[in-house]
C-alpha positions in Angstrom: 0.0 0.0 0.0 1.4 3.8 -1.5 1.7 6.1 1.2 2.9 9.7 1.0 4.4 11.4 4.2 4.8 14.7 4.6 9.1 15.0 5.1 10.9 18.0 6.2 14.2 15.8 7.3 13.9 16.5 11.3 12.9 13.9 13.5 9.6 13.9 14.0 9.1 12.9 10.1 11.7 10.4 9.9 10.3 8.4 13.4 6.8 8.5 11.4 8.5 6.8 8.8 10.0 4.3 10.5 7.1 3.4 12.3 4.9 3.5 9.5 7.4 1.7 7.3 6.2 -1.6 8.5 3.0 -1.2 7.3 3.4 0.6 4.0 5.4 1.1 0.9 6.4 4.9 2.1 7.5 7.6 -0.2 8.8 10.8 1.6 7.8 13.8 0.4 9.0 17.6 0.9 6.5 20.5 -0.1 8.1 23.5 -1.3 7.3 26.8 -2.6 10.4 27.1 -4.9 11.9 29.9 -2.9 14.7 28.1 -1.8 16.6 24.7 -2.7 15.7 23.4 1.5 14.2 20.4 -0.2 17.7 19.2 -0.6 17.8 18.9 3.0 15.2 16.5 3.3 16.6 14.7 0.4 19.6 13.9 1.9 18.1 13.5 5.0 15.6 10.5 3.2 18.3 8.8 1.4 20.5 8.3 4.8 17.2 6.6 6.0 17.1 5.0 2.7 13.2 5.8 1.9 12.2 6.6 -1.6 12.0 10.8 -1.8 9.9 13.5 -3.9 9.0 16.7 -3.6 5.4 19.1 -4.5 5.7 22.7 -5.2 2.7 24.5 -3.4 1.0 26.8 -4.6 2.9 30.6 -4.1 -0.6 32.5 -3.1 -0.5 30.0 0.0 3.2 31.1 0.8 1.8 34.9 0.3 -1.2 34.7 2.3 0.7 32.7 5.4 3.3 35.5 5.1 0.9 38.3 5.2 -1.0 36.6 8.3 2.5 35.9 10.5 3.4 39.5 9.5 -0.1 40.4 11.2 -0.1 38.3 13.9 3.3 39.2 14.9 3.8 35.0 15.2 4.2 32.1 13.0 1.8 29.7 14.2 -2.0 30.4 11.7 0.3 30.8 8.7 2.2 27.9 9.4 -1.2 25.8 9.9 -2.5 26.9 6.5 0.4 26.1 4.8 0.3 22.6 6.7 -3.4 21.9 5.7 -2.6 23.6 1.8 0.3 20.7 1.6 -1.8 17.7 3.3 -4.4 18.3 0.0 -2.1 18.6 -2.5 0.3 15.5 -1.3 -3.3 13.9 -1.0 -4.0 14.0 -4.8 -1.1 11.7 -5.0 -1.7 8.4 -6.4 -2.2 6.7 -3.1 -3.9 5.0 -0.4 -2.6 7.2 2.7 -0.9 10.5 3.5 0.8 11.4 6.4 2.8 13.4 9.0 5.1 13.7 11.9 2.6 15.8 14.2 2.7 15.0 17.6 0.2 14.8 20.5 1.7 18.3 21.9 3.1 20.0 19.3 1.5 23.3 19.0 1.3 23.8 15.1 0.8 22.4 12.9 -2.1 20.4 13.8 -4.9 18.4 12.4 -8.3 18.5 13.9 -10.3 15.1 13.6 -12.6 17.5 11.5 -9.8 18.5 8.9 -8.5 15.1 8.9 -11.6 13.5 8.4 -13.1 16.0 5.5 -9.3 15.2 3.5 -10.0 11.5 3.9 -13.8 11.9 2.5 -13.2 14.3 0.0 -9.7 12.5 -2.0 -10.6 8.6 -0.4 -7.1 8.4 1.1 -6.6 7.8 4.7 -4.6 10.2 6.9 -2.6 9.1 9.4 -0.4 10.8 12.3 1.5 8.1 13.7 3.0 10.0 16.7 -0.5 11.7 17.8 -0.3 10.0 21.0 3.6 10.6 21.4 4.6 13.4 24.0 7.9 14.8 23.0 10.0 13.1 25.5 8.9 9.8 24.3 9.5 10.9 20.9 13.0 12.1 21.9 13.9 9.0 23.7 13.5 6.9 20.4 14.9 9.2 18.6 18.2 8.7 20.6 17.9 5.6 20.4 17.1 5.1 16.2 17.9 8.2 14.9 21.5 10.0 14.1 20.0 13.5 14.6 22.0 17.0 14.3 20.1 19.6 16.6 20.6 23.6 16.8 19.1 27.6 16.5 16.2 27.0 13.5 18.4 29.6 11.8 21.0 27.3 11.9 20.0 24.1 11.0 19.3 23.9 7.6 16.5 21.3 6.6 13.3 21.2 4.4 9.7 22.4 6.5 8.4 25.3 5.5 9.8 27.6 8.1 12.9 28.4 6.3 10.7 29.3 2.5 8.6 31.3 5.0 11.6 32.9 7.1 12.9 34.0 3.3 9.8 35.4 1.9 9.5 38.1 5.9 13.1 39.0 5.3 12.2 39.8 1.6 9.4 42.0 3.0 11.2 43.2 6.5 14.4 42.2 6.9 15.8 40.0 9.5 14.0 42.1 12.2 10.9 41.1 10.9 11.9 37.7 11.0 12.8 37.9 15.0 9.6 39.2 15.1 7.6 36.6 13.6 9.8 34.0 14.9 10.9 33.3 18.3 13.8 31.6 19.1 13.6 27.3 18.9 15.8 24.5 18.0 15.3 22.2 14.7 16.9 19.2 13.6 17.7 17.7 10.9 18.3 14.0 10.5 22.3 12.3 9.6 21.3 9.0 9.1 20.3 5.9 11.5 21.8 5.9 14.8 
């Protein structure tokens, strides 16, 4: 069975695609906006697991709109959900039987309501799956040390493939990198090496 995750290269992503591996032939895949070349990240990141990779270009309105609603809200996290939910629909009219993602039980966003996940399983006849919905980060972080080779630093630092670093580009296009602190506050990424 075809299944399409959702892959930015951190560890969240890779876990679900190790534990979803078992189940399903997975292919990760990296939305982008075509702003920057991130997707590489998550490339790189997916052959050191050895999963099959490929990427989606999203549409640039979405990237626009998200933008002009961080800029507004003076945070990240309702742009950041609509690009999540804009890339769940258009991964989902992939030729296969599930989509998926790394969300967690207490990550903050993105998220997906049983309502939004539900209406994308209806509407395209895929299933969606969030493997680590029950996972609180320190579980997650305890198998990660113990499956994952894992490099972790500033998000301004790490370079890897979600769709903070298209978004980070297109605020300092607008506002420089003030507007970026702004938007942003300060939190680690990762990005995956390999397996551990």
């Amino acid at each position: 069975m075809e299944l399409a995750l959702l892959y930015s290269g951190g560890k969240d992503s890779s876990l679900a695609a190790l534990t979803l591996d078992r189940f399903y032939d997975v292919t990760l895949v990296t939305a982008h906006f075509g702003v920057t070349e991130e997707f590489e990240n998550a490339r790189s990141a997916a052959d050191a697991l050895g999963f099959p990779f490929d990427t989606v270009e999203l549409d640039r309105e979405v990237a626009e709109e998200a933008v002009d609603r961080m800029l507004e809200d003076g945070y990240p996290r309702n742009g950041i959900q609509r690009v999540h939910e804009h890339a769940l629909e258009v991964v989902a009219e992939r030729d296969v039987v599930a989509v998926a993602d790394g969300t967690r039980r207490d990550d903050r966003v993105p998220t997906v309501s049983r309502a939004t996940a539900q209406s994308l399983e209806d509407r395209h006849g895929i299933d969606y799956l969030s493997p680590l919905a029950g996972f609180g980060r320190g579980a997650v972080d305890r198998l990660v040390e113990r499956e994952l080779d894992v490099e972790t630093g500033p998000s301004e630092e790490i370079a890897r493939a979600d769709y903070e670093g298209e978004l980070r580009e297109l605020i300092r296009e607008r506002g420089g990198e003030e507007a970026v602190a702004t938007v942003f506050p300060e939190h680690d990424q990762t990005i995956v090496r390999g397996l551990a």
